[in-house]
N, C-alpha and C positions, 0 to 999 in steps of 0.2 A: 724249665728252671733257668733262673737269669743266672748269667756268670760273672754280672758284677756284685759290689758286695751292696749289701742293702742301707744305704747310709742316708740315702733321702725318698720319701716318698713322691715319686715323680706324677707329675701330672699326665694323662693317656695324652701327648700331643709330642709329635717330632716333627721341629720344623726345618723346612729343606734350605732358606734361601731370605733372606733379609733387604729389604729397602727404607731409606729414609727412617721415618720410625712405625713402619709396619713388618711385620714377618708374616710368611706363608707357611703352609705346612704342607706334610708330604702329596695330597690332597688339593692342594692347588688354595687351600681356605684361607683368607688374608685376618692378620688380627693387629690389634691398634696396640703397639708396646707402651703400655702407664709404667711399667717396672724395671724397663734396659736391664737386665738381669741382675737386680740389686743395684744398681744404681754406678752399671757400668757400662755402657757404650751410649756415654751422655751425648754424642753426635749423630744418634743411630748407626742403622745395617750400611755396610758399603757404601764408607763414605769417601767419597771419590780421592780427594786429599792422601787422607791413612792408608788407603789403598794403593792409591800408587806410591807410598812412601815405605811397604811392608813390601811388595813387587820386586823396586829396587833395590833394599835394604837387601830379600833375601838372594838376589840374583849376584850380592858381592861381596857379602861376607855374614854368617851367623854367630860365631862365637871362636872368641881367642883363649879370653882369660881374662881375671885380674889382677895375673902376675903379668899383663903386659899395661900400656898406655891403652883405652879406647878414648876414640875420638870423640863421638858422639855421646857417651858418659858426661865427659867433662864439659859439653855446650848443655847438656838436659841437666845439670846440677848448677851452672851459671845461671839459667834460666829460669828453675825452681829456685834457689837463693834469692836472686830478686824479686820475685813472687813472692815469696813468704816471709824475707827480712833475719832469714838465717845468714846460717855461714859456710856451713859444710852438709856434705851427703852420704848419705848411704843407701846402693840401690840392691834393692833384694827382688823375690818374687810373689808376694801379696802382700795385704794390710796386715795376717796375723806374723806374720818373718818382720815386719818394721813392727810394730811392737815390740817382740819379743827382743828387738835391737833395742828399742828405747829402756825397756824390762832392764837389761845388762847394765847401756849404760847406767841408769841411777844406781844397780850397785856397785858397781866399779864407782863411782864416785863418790859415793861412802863410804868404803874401803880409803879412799884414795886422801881424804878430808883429813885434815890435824885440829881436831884428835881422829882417828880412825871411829867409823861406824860401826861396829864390829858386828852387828846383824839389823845393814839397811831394808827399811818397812818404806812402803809405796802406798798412799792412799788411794786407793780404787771404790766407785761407788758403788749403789744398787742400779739391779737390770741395766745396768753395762752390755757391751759387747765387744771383745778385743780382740776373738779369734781362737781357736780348737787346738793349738799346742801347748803342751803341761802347764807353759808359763801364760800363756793367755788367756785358758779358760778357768785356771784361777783367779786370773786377776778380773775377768769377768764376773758381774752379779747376777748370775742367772743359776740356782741349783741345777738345771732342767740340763743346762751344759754340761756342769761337774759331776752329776750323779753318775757313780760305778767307776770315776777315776781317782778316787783315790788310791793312797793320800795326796793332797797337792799340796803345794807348795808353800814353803813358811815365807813370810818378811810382806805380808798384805795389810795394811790397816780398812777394815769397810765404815763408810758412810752413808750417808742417803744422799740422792742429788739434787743439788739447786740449795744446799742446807748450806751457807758459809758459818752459823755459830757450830754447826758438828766438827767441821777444818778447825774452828778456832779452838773448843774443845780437846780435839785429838793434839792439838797444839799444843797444849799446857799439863800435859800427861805426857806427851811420849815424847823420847830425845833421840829416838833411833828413826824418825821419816826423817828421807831424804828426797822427798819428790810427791806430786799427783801425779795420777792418771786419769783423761778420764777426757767424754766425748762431749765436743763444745752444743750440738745437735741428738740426742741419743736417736738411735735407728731402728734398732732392733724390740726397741724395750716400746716400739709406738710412737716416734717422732715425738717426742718433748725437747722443748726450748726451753733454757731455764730463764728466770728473770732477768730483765738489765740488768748489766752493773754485776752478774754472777761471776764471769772469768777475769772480771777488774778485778772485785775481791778476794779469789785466790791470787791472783800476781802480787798484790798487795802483800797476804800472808806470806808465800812463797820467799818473796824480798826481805820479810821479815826475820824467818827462819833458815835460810841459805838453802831453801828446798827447790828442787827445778821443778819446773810446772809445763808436763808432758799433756802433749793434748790429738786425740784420736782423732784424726780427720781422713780415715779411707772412707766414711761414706760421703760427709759433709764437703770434702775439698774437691778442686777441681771446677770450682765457678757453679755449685751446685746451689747455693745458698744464697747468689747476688752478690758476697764475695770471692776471689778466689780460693780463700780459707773464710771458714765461718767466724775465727775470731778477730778478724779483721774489721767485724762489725761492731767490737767493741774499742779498738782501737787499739790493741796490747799486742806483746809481742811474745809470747810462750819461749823457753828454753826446747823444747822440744817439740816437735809434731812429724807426726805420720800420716802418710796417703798410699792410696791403691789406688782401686775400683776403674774409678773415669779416665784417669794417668793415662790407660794404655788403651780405651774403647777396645776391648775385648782382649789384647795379647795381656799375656801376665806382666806384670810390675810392680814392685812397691819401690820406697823411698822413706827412709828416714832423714827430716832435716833435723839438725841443732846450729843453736847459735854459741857461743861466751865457751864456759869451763867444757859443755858438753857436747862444744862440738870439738875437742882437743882430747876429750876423755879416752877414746881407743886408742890405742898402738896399734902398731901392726902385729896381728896373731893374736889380738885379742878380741875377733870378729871377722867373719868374711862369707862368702857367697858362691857358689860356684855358677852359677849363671846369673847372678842380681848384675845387673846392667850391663849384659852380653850388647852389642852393637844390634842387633836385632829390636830386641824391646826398648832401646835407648831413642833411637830411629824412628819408630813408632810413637811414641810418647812425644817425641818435638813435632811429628807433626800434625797430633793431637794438641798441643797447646800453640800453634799456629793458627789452627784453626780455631779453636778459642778467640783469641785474639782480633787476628783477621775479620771475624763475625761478630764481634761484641757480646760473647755469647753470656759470658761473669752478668752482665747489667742485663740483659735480656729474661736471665734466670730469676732475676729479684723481678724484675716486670712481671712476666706469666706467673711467677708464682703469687703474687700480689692478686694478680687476675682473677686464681682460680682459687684463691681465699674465698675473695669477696664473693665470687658465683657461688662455692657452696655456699657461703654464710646465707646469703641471701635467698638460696632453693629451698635450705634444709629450716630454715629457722622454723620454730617451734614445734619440729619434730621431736616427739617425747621417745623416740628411737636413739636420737644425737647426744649423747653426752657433750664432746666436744670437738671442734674443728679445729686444726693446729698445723702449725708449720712454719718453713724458713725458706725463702726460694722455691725450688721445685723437691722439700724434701715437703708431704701434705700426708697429715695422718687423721682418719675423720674415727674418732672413739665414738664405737653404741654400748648400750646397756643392756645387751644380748652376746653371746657368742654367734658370731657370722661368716663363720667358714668355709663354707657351704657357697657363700660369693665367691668364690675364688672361680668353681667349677663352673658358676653358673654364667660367670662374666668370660669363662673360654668360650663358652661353647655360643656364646654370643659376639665371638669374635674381640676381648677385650683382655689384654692381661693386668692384673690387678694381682697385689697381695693380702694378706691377713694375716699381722702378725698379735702376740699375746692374746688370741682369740677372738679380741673383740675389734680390733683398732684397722682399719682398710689404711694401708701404707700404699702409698704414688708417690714413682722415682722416674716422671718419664723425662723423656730425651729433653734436652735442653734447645733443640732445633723445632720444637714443636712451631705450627704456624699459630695464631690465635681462632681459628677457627676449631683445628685440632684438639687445642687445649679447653675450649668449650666440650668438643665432644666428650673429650674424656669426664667433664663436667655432669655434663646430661645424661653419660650413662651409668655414671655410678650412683646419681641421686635416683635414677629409675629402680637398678639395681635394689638400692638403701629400702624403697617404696614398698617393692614386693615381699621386704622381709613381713611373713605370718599374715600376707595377703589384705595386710591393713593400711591404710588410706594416712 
């Protein structure tokens, strides 16, 4: 009897030991990471950089507070600010804690508005994903999340995504949104990209109705997408965003940035953290985005992933298996018109980690260091993989 609690169905594999972007298992068995464990140690295992920057870090200080000054806090919020075209920070411990900040602030800033909001609504889409505390996984669209925790939480407005007449609709009915939520790339829900011109069109709204326009970037940020935010591809500049995942290549981190009213919106005691940007993970994080930099890795990711577009398109076409091919950088989700879960096991045990998420849709989050050789393979083996489904040709 396991003495952990049963909260994920693990796969029969523990692996001892990580390089580059392969891991081994206890077994000595090498496997090709397509997944960096959701789309977090975008530089692969042991990379020399992070490692000797987590070494140092921990050899001279891990946590003070922050009821003191940290040093390194305040160079990784400089540094993300100009990245992202914010203004201020907030450093927590995952993507669902920066949510659940961005969560606050918009009601605190509806509260805050003359007239008062007196019960601020957040527009959150369908098949979201925000994250598993009370406030996140209702603001998430996923039943499959929420089921068994109720009740959750009031002041949500739902839409469908990529729909700006359903925004403009909720527009002209409700006077109590004060904000979107919502993911410029969705992740969970199968990699969907919505249309150009979709998060112009909310800023557009937004601007019109004094609504802030928060936008989920723990899977998408961190140069995963060709930019180092995904809506950076659109050229706009969100009142709010949040990141994880990549941040820290594997130590814990989040980060909420805002810019204008929301990034002024807190006082002090009206949020805080007891390890969100300890000197440890702050450390970590610079020089992870050092290495970013250093390696060109933001344009590298729009490169490969452009690459291993056109490879699938080109293997799979007119596989009546393929619904569709889709992606943004190195986020690739290839939708079949079968349930194919079953690849998950069947690409371990051939040395490949791959996901499967909403049953049908094979999600690839690999490493951003991939060589182009690499990124073929991972190519070639998931279309073999795709082949074998029901033994047909």
């Amino acid at each position: 009897m396991t003495t952990l609690m049963e909260t994920y169905a693990r796969l029969p594999v523990t692996f001892s030991h990580g390089e580059g972007v392969h891991l081994y298992d206890e077994q000595g068995n090498k496997y090709l990471d397509a997944l960096t464990g959701l789309a977090v140690t975008g530089l692969g295992h042991a990379h020399p950089g992070v490692t000797a920057a987590i070494a140092a870090q921990a050899g001279r200080l891990l946590h003070t507070s922050n009821l003191y000054q940290i040093d390194a806090q305040q160079r990784l919020a400089d540094r993300l600010v100009a990245l992202s075209g914010m203004e201020r920070a907030f450093f927590c411990n995952s993507g669902a804690e920066a949510n659940e900040a961005a969560i606050k602030i918009a009601r605190l800033y509806g509260h805050n508005k003359e007239p008062e909001v007196k019960v601020p609504h957040i527009i959150v889409v369908e098949n979201s994903f925000h994250g598993r505390t009370m406030g996140t996984l209702t603001a998430t669209g996923s039943r499959k999340v929420q089921a068994g925790f109720e009740p959750l939480l009031a002041g949500f407005v739902r839409a469908p995504y990529d729909d700006v007449t359903a925004i403009e609709t909720i527009a002209a009915n409700n006077d109590d949104v004060v904000a979107i939520l919502l993911e410029p790339v969705q992740g969970e829900s199968g990699i969907v990209v919505p249309k150009a011109g979709y998060l112009a069109a909310l800023r557009r709204i937004c601007d019109d109705h004094g609504w802030l326009l928060m936008l989920d970037e723990v899977q998408s940020g961190n140069g995963r997408t060709g930019q180092y935010f995904a809506y950076q591809h659109e050229n706009i500049l969100p009142d709010v965003v949040t990141t994880a995942k990549g941040l820290g290549n594997g130590i814990p981190i989040g980060v909420c940035l805002a810019r204008g009213i929301a990034a002024t919106t807190f006082k002090p005691g009206n949020h805080g953290s007891t390890f969100g940007g300890n000197p440890f993970a702050c450390a970590t994080a610079l020089a992870v985005l050092e290495a970013i930099e250093q390696n060109g890795l933001v344009e590298r990711a729009g490169e490969l992933g452009d690459r291993m577009l056109n490879r699938f398109r080109k293997a799979l076409d007119g596989d009546n298996r393929v619904v569709e091919i889709r992606g943004k950088g190195l986020m690739l989700g290839i939708e079949l018109a079968q349930p194919c879960t079953e690849l998950v096991k069947k690409a371990l045990a051939a040395g490949l980690l791959i996901n499967v998420t909403h049953e049908r849709v094979i999600r690839l989050l690999p490493p951003l260091v991939l060589t182009d050789a690499q990124a073929d393979e991972i190519v070639d083996r998931v279309c073999a993989h795709i082949r074998e489904l029901d033994g047909a040709e």
